[in-house]
N, C-alpha and C positions, 0 to 999 in steps of 0.2 A: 488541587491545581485546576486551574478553567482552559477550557477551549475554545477563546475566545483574544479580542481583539483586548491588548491590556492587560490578560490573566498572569501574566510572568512576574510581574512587580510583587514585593512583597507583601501587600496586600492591594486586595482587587474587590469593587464592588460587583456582582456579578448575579444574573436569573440561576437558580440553583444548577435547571438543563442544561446549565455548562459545566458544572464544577465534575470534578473528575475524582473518585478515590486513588489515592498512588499507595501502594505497598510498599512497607518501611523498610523492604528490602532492595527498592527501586533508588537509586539516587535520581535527583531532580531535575540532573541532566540531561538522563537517559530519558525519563517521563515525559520530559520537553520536548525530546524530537519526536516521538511516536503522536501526540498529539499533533503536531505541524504538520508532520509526512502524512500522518488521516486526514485529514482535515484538507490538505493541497489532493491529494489522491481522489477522495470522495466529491470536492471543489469540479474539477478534471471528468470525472468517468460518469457521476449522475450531473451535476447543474449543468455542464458544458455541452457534453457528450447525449444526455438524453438516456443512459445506461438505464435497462428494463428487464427482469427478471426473464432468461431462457436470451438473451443474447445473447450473441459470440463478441470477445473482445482479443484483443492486438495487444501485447504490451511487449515494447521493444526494451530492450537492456533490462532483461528479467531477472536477471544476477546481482543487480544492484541492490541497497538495500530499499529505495525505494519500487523499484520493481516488484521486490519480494512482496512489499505490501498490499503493491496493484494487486497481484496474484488473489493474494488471501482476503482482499475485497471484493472482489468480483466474484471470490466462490462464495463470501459469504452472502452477497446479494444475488446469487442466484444463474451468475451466467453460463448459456448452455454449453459454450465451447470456450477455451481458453489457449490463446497459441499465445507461447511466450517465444523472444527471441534473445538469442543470447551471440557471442563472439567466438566463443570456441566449444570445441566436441567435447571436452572432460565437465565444462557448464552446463551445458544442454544434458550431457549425462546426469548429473548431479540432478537437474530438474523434474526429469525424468521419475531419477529412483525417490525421490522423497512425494513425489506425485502429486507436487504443485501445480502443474500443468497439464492441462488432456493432449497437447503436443509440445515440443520444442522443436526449434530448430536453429540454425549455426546460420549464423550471418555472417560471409568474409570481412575483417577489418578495413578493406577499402572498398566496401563495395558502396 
């Protein structure tokens, strides 16, 4: 699979730096999205954002699955402090105990 602009088609011409191994345990559904969601996440938090290793970063709706991603790129590039925000106290807990985040915290639904 590529991670690139085109790669979904059945076949793709492609720099190999994009090609992706997928596990024949993966369907290529599932492979589809995690490449899109990286790719928009990393898009976001390093070209946009400027994200630099020992940063602290923000990521609201950390419960979401693309949240979840934010989370686990930013620890993987390195940032110092990580508040995730979430909707409710059983989320925020859950964030907590799997220790995705260095904080959580509950943001009211209308706030």
């Amino acid at each position: 699979m590529g991670a690139t602009l085109g790669a979904f088609a059945p076949f793709a011409l492609l720099d190999h730096r994009h090609a992706l191994a997928v596990p024949g345990s993966l369907p290529m559904t599932d492979a589809a999205t995690r490449a899109v969601g990286l790719s928009t996440e990393h898009d976001a938090l390093v070209s946009q954002a400027g994200f630099k290793a020992g940063d602290s970063v923000l990521i609201v709706g950390a419960t979401s699955s693309i949240g979840l991603l934010a989370i686990q790129l930013a620890r993987a590039l390195g940032a110092g402090l990580i508040i995730a925000t979430t909707t409710s106290d059983e989320k925020a807990g859950r964030l907590r105990e799997t220790g995705r985040s260095a904080d959580a915290a509950r943001v009211p639904q209308n706030a």
